[in-house]
N, C-alpha and C positions, 0 to 999 in steps of 0.2 A: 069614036071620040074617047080620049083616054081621061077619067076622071082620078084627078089627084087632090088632095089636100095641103093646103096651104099653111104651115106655121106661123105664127104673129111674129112679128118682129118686137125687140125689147127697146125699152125707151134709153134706158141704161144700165148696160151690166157686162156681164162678159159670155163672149162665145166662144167656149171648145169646140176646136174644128180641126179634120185631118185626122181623127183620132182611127185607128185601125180599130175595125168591127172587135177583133178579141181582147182589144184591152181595154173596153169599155167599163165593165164592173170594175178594174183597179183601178181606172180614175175617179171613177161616183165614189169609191173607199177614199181615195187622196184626197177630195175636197168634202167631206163629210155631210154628203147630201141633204145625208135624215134630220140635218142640224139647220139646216136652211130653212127658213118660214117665206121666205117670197117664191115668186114664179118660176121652175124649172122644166125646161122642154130637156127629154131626152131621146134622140131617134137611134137606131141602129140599123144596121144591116142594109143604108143606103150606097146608093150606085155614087161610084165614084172613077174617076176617068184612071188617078193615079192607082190606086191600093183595089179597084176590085171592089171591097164593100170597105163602107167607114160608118163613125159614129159623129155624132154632134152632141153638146151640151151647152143649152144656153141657159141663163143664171140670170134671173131682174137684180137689179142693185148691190150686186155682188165681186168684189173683183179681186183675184187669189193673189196670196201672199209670194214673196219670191222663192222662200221654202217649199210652198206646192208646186212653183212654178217648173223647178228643180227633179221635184218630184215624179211630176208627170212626164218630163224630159227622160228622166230613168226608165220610164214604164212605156212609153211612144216617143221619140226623138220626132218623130212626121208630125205630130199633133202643133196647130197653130194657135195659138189666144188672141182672140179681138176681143179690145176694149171698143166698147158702145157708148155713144151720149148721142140724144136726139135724136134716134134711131139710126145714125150713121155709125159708122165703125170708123173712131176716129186713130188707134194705134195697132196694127197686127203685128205679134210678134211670134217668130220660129221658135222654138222652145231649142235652148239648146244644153247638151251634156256638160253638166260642171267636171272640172279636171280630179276633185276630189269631192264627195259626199260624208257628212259627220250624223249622227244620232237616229234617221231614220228609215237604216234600212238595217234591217235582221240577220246575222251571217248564219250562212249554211252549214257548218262546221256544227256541230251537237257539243265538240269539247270546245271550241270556243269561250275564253275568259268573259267576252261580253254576253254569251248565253247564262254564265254562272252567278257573274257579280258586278257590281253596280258599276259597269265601264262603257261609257259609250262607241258605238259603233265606231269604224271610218275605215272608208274603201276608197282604193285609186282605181278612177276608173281606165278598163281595159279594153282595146279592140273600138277605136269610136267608128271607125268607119263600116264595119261590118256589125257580126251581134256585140251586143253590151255584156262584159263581162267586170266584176268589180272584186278586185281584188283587196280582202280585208289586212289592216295594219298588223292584226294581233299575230294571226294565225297564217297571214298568206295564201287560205282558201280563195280558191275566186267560185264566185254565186253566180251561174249565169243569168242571162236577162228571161228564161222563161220563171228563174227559180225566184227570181226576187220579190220578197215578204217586205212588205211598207209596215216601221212600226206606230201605232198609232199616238 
């Protein structure tokens, strides 16, 4: 007999789900865990039919801004967000890659004008169907998606 353990379900909040096992730590950095005061389950290294191993993050009365949502879309395009009320999952949505991103992500360039002085980022993103690459306005570096730094 196979003994498992069972997670509680949230009465309301949101579930990260889909998340691929290795980008678990930059999603906990994109939604700022440690800031959180209510209930947070976080699993990893769970069986998953699609990816092999994934992660989950469920969150009580929490539910991300479209910025994060953006965000996480950068970092896992697979990852899914359910909204919860009444312990059902009342909206899932696909996280999907915005055509351009502005302010939070970091360009990989060292001489980069936004690494020097007070300019905000902005990448067109590159390649959506395979890896993510984001190609910055200033410099024209493209960051690829293992190298992308979320700035806080």
């Amino acid at each position: 007999m196979k003994n498992e353990l069972t997670v509680k379900a949230i009465k309301k909040g949101t579930v990260i789900d889909h998340i691929q096992a290795k980008n678990l730590f930059k999603i906990i950095s994109i939604i700022g865990i440690e800031k959180i005061d209510t209930e947070v389950f976080i699993g990893n290294n769970l069986e998953s039919k699609k990816h092999g191993k994934k992660a989950i993050i469920k969150i009580e009365n929490r539910f991300p801004s479209m910025d994060d949502i953006n965000k996480i879309a950068i970092i896992d395009p697979h990852a899914v967000i359910n909204t919860i009320d009444e312990y059902k999952v009342i909206e899932k949505k696909h996280v999907k890659i915005p055509d351009t991103i502005n302010t939070f992500v970091k360009c990989i360039n060292p001489k980069c004008i936004t690494n020097h002085e007070k300019v905000s980022t902005k990448f067109k993103i590159q390649n959506k169907d395979g890896k993510i690459g984001l190609k910055c306005n200033y410099c024209e570096k493209i960051t690829g998606q293992d190298n992308i730094e979320i700035i806080r």
